[in-house]
C-alpha positions as CSV (number, residue, x, y, z in Angstrom):
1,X,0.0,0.0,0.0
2,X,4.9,9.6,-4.1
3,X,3.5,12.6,-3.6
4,X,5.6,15.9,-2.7
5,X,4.0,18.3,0.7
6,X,2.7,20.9,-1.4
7,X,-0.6,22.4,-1.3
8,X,-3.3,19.9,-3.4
9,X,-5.1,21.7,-6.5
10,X,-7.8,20.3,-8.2
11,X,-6.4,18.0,-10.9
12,X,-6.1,14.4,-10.1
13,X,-2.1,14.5,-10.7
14,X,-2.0,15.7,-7.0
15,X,-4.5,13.8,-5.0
16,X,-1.9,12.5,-2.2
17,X,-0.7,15.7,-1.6
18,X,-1.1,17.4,2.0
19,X,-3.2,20.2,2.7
20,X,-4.3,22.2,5.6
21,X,-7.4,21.1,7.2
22,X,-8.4,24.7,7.7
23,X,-9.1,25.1,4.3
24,X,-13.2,25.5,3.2
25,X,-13.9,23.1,0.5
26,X,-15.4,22.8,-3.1
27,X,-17.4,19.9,-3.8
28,X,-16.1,16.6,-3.3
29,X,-13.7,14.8,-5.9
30,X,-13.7,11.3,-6.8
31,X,-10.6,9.4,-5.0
32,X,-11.4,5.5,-4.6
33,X,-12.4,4.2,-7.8
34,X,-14.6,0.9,-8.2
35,X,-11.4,-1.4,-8.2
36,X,-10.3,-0.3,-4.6
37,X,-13.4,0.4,-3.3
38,X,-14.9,-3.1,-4.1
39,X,-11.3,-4.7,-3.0
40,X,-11.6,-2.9,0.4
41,X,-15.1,-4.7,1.3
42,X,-14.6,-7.9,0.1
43,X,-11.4,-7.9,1.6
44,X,-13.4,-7.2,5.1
45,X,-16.1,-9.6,4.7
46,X,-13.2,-12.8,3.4
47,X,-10.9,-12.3,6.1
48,X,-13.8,-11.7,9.0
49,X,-15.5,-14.9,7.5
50,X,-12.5,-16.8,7.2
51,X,-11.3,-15.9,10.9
52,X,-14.7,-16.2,13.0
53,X,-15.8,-19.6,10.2
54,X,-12.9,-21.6,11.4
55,X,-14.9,-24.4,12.6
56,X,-16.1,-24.6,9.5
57,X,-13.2,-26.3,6.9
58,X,-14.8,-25.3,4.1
59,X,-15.9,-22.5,4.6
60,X,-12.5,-20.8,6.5
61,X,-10.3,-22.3,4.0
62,X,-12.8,-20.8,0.5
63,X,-13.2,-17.4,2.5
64,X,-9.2,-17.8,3.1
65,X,-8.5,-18.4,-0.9
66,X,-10.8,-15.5,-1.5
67,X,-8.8,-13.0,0.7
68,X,-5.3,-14.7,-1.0
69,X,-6.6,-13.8,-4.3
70,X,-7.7,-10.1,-3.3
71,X,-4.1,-10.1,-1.8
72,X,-2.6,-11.2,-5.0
73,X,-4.6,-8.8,-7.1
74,X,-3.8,-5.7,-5.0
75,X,0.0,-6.2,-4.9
76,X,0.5,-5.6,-9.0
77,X,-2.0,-3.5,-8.8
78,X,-0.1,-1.0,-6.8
79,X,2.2,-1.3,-9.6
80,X,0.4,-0.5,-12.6
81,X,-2.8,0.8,-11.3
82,X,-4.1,4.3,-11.9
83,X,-2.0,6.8,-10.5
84,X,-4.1,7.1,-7.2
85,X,-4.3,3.6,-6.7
86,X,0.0,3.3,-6.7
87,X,1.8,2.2,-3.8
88,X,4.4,4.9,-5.7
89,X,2.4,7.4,-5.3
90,X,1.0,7.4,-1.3
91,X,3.6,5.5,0.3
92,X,5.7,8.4,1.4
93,X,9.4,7.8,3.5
94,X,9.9,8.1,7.2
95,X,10.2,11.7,7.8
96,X,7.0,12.6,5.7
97,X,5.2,9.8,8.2
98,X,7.0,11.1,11.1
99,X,5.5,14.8,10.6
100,X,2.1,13.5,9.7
101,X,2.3,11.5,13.0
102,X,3.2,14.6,15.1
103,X,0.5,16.8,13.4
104,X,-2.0,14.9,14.2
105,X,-0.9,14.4,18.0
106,X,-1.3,18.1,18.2
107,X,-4.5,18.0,16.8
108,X,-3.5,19.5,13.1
109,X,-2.7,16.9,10.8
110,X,-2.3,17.8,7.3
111,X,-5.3,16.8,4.8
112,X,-4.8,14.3,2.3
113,X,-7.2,13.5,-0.5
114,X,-5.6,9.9,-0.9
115,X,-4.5,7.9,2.0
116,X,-2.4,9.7,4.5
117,X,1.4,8.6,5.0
118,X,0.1,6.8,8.3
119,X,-2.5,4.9,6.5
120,X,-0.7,3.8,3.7
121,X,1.7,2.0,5.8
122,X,-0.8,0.3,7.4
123,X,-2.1,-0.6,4.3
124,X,1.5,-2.1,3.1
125,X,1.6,-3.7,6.8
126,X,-1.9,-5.7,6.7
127,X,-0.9,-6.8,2.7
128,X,1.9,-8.2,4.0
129,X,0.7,-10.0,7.2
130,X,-2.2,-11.0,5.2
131,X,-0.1,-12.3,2.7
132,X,1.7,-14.5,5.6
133,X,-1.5,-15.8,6.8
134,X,-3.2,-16.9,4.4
135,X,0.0,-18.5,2.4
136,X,1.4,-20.2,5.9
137,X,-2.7,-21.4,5.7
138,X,-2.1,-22.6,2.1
139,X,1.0,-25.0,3.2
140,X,-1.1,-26.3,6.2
141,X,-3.1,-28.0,3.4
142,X,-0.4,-29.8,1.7
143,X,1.4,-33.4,3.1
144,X,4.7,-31.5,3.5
145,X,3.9,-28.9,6.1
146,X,0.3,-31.1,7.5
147,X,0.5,-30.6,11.3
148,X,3.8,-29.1,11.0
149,X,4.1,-26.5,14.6
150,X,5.9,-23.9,13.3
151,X,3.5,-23.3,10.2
152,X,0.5,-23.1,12.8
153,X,1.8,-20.9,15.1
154,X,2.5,-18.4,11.8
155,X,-0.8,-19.2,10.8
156,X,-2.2,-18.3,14.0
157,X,-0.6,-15.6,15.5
158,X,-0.3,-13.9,12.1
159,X,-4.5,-14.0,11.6
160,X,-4.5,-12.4,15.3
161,X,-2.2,-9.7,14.1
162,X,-4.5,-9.2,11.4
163,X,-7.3,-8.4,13.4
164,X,-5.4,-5.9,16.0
165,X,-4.1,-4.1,12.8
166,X,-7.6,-3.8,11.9
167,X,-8.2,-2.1,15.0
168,X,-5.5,0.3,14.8
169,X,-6.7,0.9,11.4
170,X,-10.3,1.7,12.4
171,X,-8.9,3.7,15.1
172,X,-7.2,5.7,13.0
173,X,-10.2,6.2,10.6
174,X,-12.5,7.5,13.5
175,X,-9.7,9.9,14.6
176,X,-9.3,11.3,11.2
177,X,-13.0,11.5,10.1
178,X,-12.8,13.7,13.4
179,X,-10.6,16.0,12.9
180,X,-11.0,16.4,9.1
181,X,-14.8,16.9,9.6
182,X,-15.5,14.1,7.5
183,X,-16.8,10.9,6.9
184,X,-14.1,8.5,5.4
185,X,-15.7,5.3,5.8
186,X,-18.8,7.0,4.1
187,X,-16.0,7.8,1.5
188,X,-15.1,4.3,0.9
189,X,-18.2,3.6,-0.2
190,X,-18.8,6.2,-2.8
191,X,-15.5,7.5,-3.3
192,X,-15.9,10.6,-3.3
193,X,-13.7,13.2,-0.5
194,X,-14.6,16.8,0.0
195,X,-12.2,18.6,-2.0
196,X,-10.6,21.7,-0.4
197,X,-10.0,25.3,-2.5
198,X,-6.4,25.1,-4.0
């Protein structure tokens, strides 16, 4: 799961970039296209399936393949995706994270149209524990790994991660949609974001 500090305008070439929260808006623009947006739920509803159906074999292990494929799908797709949707272009380096972290501890976090530097690492995290869970699941299924310890225990504590990450991650969404005045799980639904006057 890049984009320079400067002030956003409205074209779509500078959707990641910061702006100040202060700012009235204009409208909303559209920022999660149908791709993302449908990958974000069904992503939600595999993984929860798969995690509270585990007393059900077939059904933990199909809802487990369907989050492996979303997984596998996303990954390139940060690659060669639209712009908006590129790892590239919203996965920003430490210091960019480190300012966004300490503006929103003081209550003034910059304004991002895409996903903040914060969020997108906890997008990149969750790919990449997801990716462990559900492959470490994969080679529980085949004669070579079958009841092999180590494999469970990644299995296990990695799907558990999953879940505390997607608390921190809904934490973070709540705190946002507070202080930015507005409503992104709402926006990851229709994709649309207020847009703020360049």
């Amino acid at each position: 799961m890049e984009a320079d500090s400067s002030s956003i305008t409205t074209t779509s070439s500078t959707l990641a970039a910061p702006v100040s929260s202060a700012k009235p808006t204009s409208g909303s623009v559209r920022v999660w296209n149908p791709f993302i947006r449908v990958f974000h739920w069904s992503l939600v509803i595999a993984f929860f399936t798969s995690y509270f159906g585990n007393d059900d074999f077939t059904v933990h292990n199909t809802a487990g393949y369907v989050v492996l494929g979303l997984v596998l799908l996303r990954i390139p797709w940060g690659f060669v995706g639209p712009k908006n949707d590129r790892f590239a272009h919203f996965v920003r380096g430490p210091w960019h994270t480190f300012r966004y972290l300490i503006n929103l501890f003081r209550g003034r976090p910059d304004h991002h149209l895409g996903h903040n530097p914060a969020g997108a690492w906890m997008i990149v995290t969750l790919l990449i524990v997801l990716l462990v869970t559900t492959l470490s699941g994969v080679l529980m299924t085949t004669d070579a790994y079958w009841g092999n310890a180590f494999v469970e225990d990644v299995h296990y504590y990695s799907s558990d991660l999953v879940l505390v990450l997607i608390g921190g991650h809904l934490l973070g969404v709540l705190v946002s949609s507070v202080l930015h005045r507005e409503n992104l799980i709402l926006a990851m639904f229709t994709g649309r974001k207020r847009q703020p006057l360049p």
